[in-house]
C-alpha positions in Angstrom: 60.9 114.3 99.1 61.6 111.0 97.0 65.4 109.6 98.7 66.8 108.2 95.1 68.9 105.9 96.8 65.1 104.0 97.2 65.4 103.1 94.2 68.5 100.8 92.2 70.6 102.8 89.9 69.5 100.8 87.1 71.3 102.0 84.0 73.2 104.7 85.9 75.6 102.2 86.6 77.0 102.1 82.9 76.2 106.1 82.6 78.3 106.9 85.7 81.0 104.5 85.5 81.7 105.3 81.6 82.0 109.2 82.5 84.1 109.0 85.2 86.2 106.4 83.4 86.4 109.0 80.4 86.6 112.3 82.0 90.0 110.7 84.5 91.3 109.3 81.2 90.8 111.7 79.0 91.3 114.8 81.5 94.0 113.3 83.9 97.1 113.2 80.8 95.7 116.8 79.3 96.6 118.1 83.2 99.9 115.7 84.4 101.4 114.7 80.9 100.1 118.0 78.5 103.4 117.2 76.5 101.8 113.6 75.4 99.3 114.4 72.2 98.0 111.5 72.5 96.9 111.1 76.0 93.4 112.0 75.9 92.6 109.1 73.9 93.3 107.1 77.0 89.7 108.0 77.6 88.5 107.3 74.4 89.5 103.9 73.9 90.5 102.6 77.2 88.9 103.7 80.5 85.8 105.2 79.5 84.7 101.7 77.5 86.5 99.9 80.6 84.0 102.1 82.8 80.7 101.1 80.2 81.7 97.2 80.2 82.0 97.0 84.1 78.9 99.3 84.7 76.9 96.3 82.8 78.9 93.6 84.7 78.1 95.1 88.3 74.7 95.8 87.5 74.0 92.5 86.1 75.8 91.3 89.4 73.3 93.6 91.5 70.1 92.3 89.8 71.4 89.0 89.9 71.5 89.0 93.6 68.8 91.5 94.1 71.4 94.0 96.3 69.3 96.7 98.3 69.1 99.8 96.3 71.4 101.7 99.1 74.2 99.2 98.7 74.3 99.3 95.0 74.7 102.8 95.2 77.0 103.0 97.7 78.7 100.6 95.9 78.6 102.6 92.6 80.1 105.5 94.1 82.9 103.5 95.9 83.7 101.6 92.2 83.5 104.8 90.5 85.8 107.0 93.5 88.6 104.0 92.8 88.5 104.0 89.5 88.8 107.8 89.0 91.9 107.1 91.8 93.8 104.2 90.0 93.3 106.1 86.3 94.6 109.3 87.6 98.0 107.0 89.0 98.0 105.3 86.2 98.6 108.9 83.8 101.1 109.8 85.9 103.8 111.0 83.4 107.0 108.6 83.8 110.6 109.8 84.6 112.2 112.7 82.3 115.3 111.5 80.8 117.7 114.4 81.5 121.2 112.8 79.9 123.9 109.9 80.2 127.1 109.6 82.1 129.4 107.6 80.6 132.7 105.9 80.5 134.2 105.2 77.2 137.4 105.4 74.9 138.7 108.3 72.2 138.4 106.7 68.8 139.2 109.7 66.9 139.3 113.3 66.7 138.8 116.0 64.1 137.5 119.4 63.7 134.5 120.0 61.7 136.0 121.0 58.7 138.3 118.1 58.3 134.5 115.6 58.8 133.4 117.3 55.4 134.2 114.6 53.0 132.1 112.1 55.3 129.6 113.9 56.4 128.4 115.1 52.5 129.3 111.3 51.6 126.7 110.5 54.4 124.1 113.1 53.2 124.4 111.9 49.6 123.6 108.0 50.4 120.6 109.3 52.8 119.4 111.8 50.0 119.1 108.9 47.7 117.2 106.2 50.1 114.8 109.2 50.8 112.4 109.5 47.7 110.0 110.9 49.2 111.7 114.6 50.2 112.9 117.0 47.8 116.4 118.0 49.4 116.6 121.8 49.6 118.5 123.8 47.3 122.2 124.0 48.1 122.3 122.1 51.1 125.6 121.2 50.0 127.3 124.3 49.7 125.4 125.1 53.2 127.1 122.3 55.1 130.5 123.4 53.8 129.8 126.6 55.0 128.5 125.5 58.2 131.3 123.0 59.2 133.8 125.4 57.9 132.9 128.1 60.4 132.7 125.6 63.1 134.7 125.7 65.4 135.4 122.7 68.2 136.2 119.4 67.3 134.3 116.3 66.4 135.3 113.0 69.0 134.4 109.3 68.4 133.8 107.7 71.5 133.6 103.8 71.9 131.2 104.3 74.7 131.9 101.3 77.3 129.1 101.8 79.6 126.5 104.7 80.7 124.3 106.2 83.7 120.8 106.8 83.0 119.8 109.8 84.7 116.5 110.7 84.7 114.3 113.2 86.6 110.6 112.8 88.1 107.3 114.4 87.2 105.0 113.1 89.5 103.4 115.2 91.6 105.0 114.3 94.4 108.8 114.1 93.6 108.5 116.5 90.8 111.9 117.5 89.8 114.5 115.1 92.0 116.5 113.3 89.6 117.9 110.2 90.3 120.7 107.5 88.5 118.9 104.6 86.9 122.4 102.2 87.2 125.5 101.4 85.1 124.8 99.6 82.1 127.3 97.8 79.9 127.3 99.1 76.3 129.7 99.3 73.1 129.1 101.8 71.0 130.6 104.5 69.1 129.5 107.8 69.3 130.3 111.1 68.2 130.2 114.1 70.3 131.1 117.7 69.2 133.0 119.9 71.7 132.7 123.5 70.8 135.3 124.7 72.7 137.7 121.9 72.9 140.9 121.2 70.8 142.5 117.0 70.1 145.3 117.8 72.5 142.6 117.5 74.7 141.6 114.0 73.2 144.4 111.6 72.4 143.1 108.6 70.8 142.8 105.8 72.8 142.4 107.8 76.2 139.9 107.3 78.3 137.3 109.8 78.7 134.5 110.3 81.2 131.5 113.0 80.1 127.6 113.7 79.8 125.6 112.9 77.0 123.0 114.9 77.5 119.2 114.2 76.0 119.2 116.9 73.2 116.7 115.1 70.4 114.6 117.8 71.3 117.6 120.1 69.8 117.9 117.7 66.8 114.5 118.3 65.7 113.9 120.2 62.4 111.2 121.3 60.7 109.2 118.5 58.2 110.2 120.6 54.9 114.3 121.4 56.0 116.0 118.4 54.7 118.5 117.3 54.8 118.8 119.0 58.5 120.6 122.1 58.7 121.4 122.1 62.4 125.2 121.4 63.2 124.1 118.4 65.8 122.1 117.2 63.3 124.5 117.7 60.0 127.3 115.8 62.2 125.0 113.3 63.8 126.7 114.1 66.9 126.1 115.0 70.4 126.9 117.7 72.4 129.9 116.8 75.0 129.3 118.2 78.2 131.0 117.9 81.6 129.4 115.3 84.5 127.1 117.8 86.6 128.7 118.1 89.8 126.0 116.0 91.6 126.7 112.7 89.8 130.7 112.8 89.5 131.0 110.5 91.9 129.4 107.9 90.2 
């Protein structure tokens, strides 16, 4: 029986490193990151070209220096085993962000209701900035409705600083969460509280809480606009209490 590794891998070197660069790239963030759409195209334009242009280096490199046939392909292998290795790290999906603690100042407090005249004063200035969307049919009388029946209250926050906190996806330390640090930051942000009253928020207080991540929540549909979801119509977030593992930060 004819042992191929008699023989140099020739061509094979651009044929092997180019799929293994494009089946880790293109396969490795369809399997750890199926969330990013555009993962696969790490394949496409990145490691499966890297794999082709490095195949042609090395194998010029082996016929320049005339390697034995059983080192190039051992050597093949080894390059292509790496490289498979360092795409699949390289995927890897980065840190969830789960939310924001926060330290920060009461500004001003109203209930939903009583934000009308700005929020439709908002609407109006976006509506005409955005030529390129019909607004829907009423969306007026459908926010009056909507903040009318509301209830909660609406709270400006001068946010003074925040804690990152973020959870991992890796394989290995899927799901611990960790705090990323204090940063300093002023900003003013509004947070609805659906069950909370302004007793409960004196202006100028200070005021600890969790801003949790919700753009997911904000996120309507192409053809609804302007939004018709409350977080959305307010351009607030939902205030939520520090989760019991990071209160003592």
């Amino acid at each position: 029986m004819h042992n191929t590794t008699n023989t140099p891998p020739g061509s094979k070197w651009l044929l092997i490193l180019a799929a293994a660069g494009f089946a880790a790239g293109f396969l490795g963030p369809m399997i750890f990151v199926p969330d990013a759409n555009q993962g696969p195209l790490v394949g496409i334009f990145i490691t499966g070209p890297g794999g082709l242009v490095l195949g042609a280096v090395l194998w010029g490199f082996s016929r320049l220096f005339n390697l034995p046939a059983r080192v190039q392909w051992r050597t093949l292998y080894a390059v292509a085993i790496v490289g498979v290795l360092m795409t699949l790290l390289f995927v890897q999906p980065q840190p969830k962000l789960l939310g924001y603690v926060f330290d920060g100042e009461v500004g001003s407090c109203a209930t939903p209701s009583e934000t009308e005249a700005d929020v439709l004063d908002y609407w109006d200035k976006r509506i005409t900035h955005v030529t390129w969307a019909t607004p829907r049919v009423g969306w007026r009388d459908g926010m009056r409705r909507l903040l009318g029946d509301t209830p909660g209250v609406v709270v400006s926050v001068r946010i003074e600083r925040n804690n990152a906190i973020k959870e991992n996806r890796k394989p290995w330390n899927s799901g611990s969460q960790f705090a990323a640090g204090w940063t300093s930051q002023i900003e003013e942000t509004p947070f609805y509280d659906a069950n909370g009253s302004c007793d409960q928020y004196p202006v100028g207080s200070g005021i600890r809480g969790f801003q949790k991540s919700d753009y997911e929540e904000r996120i309507q549909s192409a053809d609804i606009w302007p939004p018709e979801g409350l977080l959305s119509v307010l351009r607030a977030s939902a205030l939520s209490p520090i989760p019991e593992k990071w209160n003592g930060l």
